[in-house]
DRENTORKOL-3810 file (N, C-alpha, C; in nm, 4 decimals):
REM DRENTORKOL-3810
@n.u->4.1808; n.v->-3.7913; n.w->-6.3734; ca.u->4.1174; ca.v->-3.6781; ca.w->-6.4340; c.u->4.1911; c.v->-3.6442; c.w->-6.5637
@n.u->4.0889; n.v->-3.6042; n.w->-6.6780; ca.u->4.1844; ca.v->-3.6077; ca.w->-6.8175; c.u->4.1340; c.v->-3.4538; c.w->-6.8046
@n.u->4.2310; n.v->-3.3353; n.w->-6.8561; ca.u->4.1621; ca.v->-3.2424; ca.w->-6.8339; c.u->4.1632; c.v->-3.2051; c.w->-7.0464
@n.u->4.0265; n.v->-3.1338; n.w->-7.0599; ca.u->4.0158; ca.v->-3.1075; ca.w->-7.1880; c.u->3.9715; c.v->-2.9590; c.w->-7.2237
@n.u->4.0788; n.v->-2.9264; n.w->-7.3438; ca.u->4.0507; ca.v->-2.8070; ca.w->-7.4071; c.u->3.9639; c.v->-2.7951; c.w->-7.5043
@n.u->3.8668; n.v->-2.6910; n.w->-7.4719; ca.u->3.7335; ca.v->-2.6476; ca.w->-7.5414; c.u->3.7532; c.v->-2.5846; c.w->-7.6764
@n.u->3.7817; n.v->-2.5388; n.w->-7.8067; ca.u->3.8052; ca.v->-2.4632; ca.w->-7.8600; c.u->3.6679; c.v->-2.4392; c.w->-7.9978
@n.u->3.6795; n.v->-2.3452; n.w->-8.0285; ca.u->3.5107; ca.v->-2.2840; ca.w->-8.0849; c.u->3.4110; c.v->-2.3041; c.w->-8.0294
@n.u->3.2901; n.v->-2.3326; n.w->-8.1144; ca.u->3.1742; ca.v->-2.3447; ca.w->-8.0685; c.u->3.1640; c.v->-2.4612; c.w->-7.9965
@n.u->3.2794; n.v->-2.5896; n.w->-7.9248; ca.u->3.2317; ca.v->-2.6724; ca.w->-7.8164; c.u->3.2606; c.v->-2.5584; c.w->-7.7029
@n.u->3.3355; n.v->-2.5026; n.w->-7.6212; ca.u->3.3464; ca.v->-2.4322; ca.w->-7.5595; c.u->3.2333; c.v->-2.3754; c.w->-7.5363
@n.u->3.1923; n.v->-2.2945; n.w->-7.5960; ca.u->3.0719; ca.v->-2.2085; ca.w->-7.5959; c.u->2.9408; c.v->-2.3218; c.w->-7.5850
@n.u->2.9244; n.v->-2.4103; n.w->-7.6249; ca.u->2.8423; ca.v->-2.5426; ca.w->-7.5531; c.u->2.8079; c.v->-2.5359; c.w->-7.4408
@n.u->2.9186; n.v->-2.6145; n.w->-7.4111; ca.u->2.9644; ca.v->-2.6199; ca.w->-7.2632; c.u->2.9894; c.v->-2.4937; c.w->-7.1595
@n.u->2.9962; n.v->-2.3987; n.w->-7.1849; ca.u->2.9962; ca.v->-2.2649; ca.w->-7.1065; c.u->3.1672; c.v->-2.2482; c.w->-7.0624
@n.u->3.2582; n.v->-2.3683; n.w->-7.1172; ca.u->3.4264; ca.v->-2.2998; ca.w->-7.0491; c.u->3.4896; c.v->-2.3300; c.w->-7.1709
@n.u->3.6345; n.v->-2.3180; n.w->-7.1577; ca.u->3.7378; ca.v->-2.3074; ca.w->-7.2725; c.u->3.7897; c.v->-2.4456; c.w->-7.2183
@n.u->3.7872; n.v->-2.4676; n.w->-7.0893; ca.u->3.8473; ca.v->-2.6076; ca.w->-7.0258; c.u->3.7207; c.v->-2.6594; c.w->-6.9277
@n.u->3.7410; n.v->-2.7758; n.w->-6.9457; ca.u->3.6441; ca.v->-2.9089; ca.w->-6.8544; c.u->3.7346; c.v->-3.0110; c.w->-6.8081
@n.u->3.7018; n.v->-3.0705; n.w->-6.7397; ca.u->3.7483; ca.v->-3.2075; ca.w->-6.6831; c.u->3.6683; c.v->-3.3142; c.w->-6.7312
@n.u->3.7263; n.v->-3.4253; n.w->-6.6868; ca.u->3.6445; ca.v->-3.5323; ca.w->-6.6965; c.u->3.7459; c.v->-3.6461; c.w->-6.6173
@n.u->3.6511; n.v->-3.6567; n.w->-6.4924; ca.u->3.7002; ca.v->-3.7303; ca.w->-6.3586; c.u->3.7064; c.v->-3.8770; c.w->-6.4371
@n.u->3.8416; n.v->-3.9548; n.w->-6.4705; ca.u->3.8338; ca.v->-4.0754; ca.w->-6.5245; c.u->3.9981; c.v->-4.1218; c.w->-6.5352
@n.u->4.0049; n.v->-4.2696; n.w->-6.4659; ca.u->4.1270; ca.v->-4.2923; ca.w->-6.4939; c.u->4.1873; c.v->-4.3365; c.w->-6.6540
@n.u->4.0779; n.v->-4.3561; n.w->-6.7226; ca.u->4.0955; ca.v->-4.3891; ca.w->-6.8331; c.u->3.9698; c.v->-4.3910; c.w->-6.9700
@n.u->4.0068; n.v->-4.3702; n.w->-7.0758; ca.u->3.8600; ca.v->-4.3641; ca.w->-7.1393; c.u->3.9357; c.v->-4.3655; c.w->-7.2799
@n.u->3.7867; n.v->-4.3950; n.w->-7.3893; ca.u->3.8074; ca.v->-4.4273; ca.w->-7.5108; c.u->3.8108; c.v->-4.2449; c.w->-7.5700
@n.u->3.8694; n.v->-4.2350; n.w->-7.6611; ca.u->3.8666; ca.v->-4.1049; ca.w->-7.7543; c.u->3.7039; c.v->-4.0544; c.w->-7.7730
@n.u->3.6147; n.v->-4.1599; n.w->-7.8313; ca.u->3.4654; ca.v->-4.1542; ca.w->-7.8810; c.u->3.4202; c.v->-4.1211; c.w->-7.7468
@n.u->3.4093; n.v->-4.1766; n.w->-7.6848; ca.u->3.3421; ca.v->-4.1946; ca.w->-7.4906; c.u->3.3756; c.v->-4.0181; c.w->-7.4801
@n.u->3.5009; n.v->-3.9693; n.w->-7.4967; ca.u->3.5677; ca.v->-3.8750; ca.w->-7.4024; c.u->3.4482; c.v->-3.7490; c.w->-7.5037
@n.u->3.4456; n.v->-3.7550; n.w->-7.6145; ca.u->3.3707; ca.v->-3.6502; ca.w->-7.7057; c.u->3.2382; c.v->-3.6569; c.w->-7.6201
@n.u->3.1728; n.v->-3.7809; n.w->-7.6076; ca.u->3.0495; ca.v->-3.7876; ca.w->-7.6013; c.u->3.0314; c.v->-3.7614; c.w->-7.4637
@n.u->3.1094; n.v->-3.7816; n.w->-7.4018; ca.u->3.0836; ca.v->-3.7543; ca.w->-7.2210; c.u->3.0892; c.v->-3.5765; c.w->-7.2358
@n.u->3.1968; n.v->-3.5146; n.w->-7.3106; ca.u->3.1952; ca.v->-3.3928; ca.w->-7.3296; c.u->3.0530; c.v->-3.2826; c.w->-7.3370
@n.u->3.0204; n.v->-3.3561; n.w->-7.4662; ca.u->2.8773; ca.v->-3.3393; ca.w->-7.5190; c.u->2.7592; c.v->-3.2965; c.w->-7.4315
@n.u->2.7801; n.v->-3.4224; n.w->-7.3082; ca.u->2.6804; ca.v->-3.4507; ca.w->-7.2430; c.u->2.7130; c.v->-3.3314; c.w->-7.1614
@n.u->2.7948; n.v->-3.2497; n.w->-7.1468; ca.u->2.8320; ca.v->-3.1204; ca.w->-7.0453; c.u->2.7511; c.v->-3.0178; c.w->-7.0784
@n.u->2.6800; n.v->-3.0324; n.w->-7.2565; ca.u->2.6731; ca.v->-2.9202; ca.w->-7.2931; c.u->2.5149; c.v->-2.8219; c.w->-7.2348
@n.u->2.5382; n.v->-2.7142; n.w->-7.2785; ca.u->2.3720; ca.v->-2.6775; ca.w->-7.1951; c.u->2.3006; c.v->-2.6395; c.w->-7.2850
@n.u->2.3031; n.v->-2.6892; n.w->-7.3983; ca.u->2.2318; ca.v->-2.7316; ca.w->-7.5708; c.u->2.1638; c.v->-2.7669; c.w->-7.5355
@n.u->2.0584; n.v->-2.8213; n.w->-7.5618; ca.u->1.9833; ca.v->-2.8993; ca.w->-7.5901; c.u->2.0041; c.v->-3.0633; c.w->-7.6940
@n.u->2.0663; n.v->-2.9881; n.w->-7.8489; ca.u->2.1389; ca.v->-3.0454; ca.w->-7.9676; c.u->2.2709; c.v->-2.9693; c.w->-7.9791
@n.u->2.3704; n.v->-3.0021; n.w->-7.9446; ca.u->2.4999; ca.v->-2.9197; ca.w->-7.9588; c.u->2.5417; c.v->-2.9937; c.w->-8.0912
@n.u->2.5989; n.v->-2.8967; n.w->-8.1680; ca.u->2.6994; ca.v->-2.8949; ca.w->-8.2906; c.u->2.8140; c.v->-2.9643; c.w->-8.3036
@n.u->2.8452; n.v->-3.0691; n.w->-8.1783; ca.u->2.9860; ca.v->-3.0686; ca.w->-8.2191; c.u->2.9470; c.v->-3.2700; c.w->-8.1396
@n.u->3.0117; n.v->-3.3577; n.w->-8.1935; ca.u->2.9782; ca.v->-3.4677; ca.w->-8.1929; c.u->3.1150; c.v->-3.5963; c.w->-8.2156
@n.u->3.0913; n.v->-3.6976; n.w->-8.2025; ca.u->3.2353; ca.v->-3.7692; ca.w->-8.2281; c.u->3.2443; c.v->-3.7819; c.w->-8.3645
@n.u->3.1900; n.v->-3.7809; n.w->-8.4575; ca.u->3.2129; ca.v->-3.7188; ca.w->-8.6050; c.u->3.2827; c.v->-3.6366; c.w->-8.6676
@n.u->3.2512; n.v->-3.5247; n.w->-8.6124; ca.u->3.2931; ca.v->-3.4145; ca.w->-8.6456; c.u->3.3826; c.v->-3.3395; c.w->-8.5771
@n.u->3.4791; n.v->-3.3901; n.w->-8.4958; ca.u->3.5807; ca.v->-3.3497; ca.w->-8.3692; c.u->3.7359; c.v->-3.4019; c.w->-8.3856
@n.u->3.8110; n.v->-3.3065; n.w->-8.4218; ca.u->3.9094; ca.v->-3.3476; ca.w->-8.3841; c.u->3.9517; c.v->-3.4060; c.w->-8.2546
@n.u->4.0266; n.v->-3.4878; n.w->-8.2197; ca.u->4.1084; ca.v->-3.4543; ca.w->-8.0518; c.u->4.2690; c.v->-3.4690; c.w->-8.1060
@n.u->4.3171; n.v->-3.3859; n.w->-8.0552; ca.u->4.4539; ca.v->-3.3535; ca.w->-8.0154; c.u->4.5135; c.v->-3.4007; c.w->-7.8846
@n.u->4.5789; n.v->-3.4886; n.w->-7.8877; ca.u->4.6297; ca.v->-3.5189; ca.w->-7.7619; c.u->4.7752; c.v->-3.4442; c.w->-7.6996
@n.u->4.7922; n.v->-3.4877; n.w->-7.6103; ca.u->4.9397; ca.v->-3.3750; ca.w->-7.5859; c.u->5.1051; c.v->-3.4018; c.w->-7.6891
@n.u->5.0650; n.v->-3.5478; n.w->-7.7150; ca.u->5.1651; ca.v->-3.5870; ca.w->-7.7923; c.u->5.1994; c.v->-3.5309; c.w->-7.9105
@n.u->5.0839; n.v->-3.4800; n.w->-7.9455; ca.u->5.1043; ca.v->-3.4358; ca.w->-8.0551; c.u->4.9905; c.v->-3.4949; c.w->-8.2004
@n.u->4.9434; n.v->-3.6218; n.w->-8.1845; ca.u->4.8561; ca.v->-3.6830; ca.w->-8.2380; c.u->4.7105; c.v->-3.5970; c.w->-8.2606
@n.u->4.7073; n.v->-3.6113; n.w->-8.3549; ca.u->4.5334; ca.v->-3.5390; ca.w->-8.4269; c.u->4.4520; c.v->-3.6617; c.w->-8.4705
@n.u->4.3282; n.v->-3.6972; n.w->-8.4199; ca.u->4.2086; ca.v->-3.7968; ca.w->-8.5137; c.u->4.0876; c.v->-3.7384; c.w->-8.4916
@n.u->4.0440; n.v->-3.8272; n.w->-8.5518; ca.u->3.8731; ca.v->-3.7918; ca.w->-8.5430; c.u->3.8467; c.v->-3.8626; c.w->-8.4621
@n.u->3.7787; n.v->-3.8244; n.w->-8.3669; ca.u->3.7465; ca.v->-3.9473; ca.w->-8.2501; c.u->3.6734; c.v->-4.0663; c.w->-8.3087
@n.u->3.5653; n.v->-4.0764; n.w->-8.3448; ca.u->3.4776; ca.v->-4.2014; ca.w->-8.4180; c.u->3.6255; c.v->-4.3008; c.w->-8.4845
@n.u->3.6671; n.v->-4.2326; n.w->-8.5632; ca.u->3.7772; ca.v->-4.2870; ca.w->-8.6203; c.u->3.8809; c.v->-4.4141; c.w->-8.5444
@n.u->3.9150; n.v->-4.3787; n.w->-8.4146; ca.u->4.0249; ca.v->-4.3762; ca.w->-8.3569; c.u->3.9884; c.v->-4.4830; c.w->-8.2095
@n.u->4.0653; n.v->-4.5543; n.w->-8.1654; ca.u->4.0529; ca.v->-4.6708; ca.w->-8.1101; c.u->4.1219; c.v->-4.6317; c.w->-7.9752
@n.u->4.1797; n.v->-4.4501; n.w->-7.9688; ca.u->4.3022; ca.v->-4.4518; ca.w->-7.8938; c.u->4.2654; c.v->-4.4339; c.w->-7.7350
@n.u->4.3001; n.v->-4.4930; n.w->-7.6613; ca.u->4.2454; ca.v->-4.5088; ca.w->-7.5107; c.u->4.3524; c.v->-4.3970; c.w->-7.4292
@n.u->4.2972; n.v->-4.2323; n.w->-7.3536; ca.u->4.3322; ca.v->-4.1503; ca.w->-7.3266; c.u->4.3338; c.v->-4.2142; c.w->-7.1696
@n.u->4.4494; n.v->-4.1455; n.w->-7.1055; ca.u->4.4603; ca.v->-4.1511; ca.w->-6.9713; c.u->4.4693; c.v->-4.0620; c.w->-6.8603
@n.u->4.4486; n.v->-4.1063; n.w->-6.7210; ca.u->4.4188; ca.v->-3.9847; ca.w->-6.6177; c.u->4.5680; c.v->-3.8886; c.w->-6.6399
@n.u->4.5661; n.v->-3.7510; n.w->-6.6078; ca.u->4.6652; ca.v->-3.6412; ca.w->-6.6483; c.u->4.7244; c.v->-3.5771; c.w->-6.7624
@n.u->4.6704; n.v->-3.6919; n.w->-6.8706; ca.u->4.6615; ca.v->-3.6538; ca.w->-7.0140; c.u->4.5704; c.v->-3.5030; c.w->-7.0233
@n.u->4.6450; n.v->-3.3859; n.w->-7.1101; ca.u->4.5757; ca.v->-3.2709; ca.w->-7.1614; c.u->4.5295; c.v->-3.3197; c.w->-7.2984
@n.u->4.3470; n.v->-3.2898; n.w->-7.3698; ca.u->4.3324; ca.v->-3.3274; ca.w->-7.4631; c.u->4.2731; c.v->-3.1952; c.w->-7.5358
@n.u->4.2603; n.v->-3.1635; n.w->-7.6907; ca.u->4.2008; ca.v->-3.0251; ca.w->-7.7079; c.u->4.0859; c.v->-3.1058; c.w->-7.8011
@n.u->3.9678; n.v->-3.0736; n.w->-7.7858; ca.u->3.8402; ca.v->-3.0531; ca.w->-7.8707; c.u->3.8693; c.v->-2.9778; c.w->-7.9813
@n.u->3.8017; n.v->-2.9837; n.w->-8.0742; ca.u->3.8436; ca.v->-2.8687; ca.w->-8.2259; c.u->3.7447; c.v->-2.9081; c.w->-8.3076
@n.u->3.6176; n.v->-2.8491; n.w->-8.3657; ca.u->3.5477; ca.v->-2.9000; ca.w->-8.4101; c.u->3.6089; c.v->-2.8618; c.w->-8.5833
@n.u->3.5234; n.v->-2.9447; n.w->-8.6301; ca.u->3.5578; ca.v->-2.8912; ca.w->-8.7996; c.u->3.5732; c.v->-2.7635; c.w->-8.8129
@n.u->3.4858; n.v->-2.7299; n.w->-8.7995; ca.u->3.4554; ca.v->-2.5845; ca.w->-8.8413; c.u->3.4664; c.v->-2.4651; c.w->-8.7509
@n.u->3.5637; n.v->-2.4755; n.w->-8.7229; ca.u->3.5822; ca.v->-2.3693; ca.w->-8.5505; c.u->3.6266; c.v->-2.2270; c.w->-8.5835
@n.u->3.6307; n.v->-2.1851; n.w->-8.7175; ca.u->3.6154; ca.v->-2.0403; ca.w->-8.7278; c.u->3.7853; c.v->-1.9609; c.w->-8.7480
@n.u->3.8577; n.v->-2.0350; n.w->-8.7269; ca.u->3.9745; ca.v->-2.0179; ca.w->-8.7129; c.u->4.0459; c.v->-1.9770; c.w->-8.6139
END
């Protein structure tokens, strides 16, 4: 289980500030888009484009960008571009 932090308007998507995602392992892009798929949008705003992820290490990418393969107990934070501050 990777557990992930919601912050701006993905949060509000998705209806929590935190989600899970039952997986021993997964791609950065996968982890946005499985996110996504939580949301109760219809078209949600926030996409592997336009998403930071923050991993616990300390590392920031854009998911699309990024090749980096997240693992089960890893904390990850969502952050969209434009999250309001």
């Amino acid at each position: 289980m990777i557990v992930v932090l919601c912050f701006g308007h993905i949060g509000t998507s998705v209806g929590s500030k935190e989600v899970t995602v039952d997986t021993s392992h997964i791609g950065a892009a996968e982890l946005v888009d499985r996110v996504r798929g939580m949301s109760r949008e219809p078209l949600p705003g926030f996409n592997r484009y336009n998403t930071i992820v923050m991993v616990e290490d300390g590392e920031a990418f854009v998911a699309a960008g990024s090749s980096r393969e997240l693992k089960e107990g890893q904390r990850v934070a969502l952050i969209p571009f434009s999250h309001g501050g």
